[in-house]
C-alpha positions as CSV (number, residue, x, y, z in Angstrom):
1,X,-24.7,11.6,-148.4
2,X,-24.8,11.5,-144.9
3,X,-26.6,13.5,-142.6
4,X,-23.0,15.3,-141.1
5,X,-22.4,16.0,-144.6
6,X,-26.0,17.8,-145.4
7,X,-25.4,19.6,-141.8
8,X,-22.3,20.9,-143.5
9,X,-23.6,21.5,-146.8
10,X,-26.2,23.4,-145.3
11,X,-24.5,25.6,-142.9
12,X,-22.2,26.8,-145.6
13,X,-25.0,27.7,-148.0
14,X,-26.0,30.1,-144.9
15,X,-22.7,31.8,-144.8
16,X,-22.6,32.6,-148.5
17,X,-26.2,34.0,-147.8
18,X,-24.8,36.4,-145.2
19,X,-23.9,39.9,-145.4
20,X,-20.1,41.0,-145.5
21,X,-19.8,43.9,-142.9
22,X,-16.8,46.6,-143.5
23,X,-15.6,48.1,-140.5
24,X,-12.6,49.6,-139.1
25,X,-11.3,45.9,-137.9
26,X,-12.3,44.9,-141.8
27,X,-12.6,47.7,-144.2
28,X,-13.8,47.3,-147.6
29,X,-10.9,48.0,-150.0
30,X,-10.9,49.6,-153.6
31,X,-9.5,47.7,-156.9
32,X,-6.6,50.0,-156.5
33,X,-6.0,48.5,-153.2
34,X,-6.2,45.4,-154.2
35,X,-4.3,45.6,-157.0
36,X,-1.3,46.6,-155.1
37,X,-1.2,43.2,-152.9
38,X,1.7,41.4,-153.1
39,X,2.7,37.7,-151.7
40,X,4.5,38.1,-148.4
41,X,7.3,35.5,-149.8
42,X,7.3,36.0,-153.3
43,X,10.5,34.0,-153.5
44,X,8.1,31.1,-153.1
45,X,6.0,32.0,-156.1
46,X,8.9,31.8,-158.2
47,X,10.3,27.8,-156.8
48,X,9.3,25.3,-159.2
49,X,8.9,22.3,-156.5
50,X,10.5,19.3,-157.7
51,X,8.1,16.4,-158.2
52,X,8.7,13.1,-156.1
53,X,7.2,9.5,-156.6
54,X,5.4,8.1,-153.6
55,X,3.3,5.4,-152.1
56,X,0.4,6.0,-149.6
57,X,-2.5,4.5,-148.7
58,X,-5.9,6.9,-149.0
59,X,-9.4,6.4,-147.6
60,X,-11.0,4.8,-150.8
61,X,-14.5,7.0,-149.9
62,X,-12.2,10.4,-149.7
63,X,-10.5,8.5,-153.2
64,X,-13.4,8.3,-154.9
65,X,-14.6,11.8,-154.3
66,X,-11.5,13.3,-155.4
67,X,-11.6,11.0,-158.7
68,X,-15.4,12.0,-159.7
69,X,-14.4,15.4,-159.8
70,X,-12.8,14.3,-162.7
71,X,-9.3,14.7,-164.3
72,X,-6.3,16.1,-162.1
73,X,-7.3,14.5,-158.8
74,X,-3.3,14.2,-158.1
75,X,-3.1,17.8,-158.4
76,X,-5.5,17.8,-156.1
77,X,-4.4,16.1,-153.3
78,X,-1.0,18.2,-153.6
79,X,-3.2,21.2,-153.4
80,X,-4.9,19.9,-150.4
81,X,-1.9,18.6,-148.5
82,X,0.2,21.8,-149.8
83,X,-2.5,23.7,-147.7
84,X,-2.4,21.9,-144.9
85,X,1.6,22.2,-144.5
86,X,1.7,25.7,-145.2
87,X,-1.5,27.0,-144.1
């Protein structure tokens, strides 16, 4: 691991260690609350995306990483790049 990486590691560790502050910019909500969230498109929830064979190149490194986490890595990477199109 390189040292970026243990920078990284690191710093998150500190964030989970910090303290959530509720506020009236960020208030705390109940299980009620919570339980009454809906998507803002559910109409998206209910598309089952159709599946398309493709060929790209990948990093090996960022390859590897995805493959030790063991089975489903292709899932993965859709999650990943699903994320980083829809946000």
């Amino acid at each position: 691991m390189d040292g970026s990486q243990k920078s990284s590691d690191e710093r998150f560790e500190n964030l989970k260690k910090r303290e959530v502050v509720f506020d009236s910019d960020i208030p705390e909500f109940t299980e009620e609350q919570l339980a009454e969230f809906r998507p803002v498109n559910p109409e998206y929830f209910r598309i089952t995306p159709k599946k398309q064979t493709i060929c790209i190149k990948i990093d090996s490194d960022v390859l590897c990483a995805l493959k030790a986490e063991g089975k489903g890595y292709q899932t993965r990477i859709n999650a990943i790049l699903r994320k980083a199109v829809i946000g």
